[in-house]
N, C-alpha and C positions, 0 to 999 in steps of 0.2 A: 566450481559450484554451478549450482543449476539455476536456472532463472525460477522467479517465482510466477509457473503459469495461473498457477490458479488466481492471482492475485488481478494479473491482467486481465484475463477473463471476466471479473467482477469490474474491473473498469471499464472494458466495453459493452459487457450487459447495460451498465451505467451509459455509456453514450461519451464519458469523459476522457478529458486528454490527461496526460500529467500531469500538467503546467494547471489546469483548474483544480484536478483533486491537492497537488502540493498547494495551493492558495489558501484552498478550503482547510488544510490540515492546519498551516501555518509552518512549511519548510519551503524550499527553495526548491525548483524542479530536478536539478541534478539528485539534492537527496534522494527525495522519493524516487527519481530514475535507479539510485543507487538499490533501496529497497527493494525495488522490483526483479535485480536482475542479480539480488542477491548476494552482495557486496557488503551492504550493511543491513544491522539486523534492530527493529525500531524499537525505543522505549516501551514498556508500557503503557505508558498515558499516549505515547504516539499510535501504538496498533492499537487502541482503543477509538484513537481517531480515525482514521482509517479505515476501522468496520465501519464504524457509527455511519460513515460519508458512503462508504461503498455495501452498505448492509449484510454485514457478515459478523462472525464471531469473530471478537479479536484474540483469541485464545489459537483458533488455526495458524497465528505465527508460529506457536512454539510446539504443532504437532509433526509428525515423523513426514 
């Protein structure tokens, strides 16, 4: 599986590390590492978090 660059990218636009954006989500930094690199794929309500913190759609989880 492919990492999820785009996602990254949004979080160094952001300026954040994983360990803040997982705080601010309310997972544990491994998760969201997990997410990132595309391991595990986030709830709803979690990619909803996730944009809202990193300003994006969270609908781009589940595009191609």
């Amino acid at each position: 599986m492919k990492k999820r660059d785009w996602l990254i990218n949004y979080r160094n636009k952001k300026g954040l590390s994983q360990m803040q954006v997982a705080k601010q989500i309310g997972v544990s930094q491994q998760m969201y590492n997990y997410i990132e690199n595309n391991k595990r794929n986030p709830s709803t309500k979690l990619a909803k978090k996730i944009a809202d913190v990193l300003n994006f759609s969270w609908t781009k989880f589940y595009e191609d």
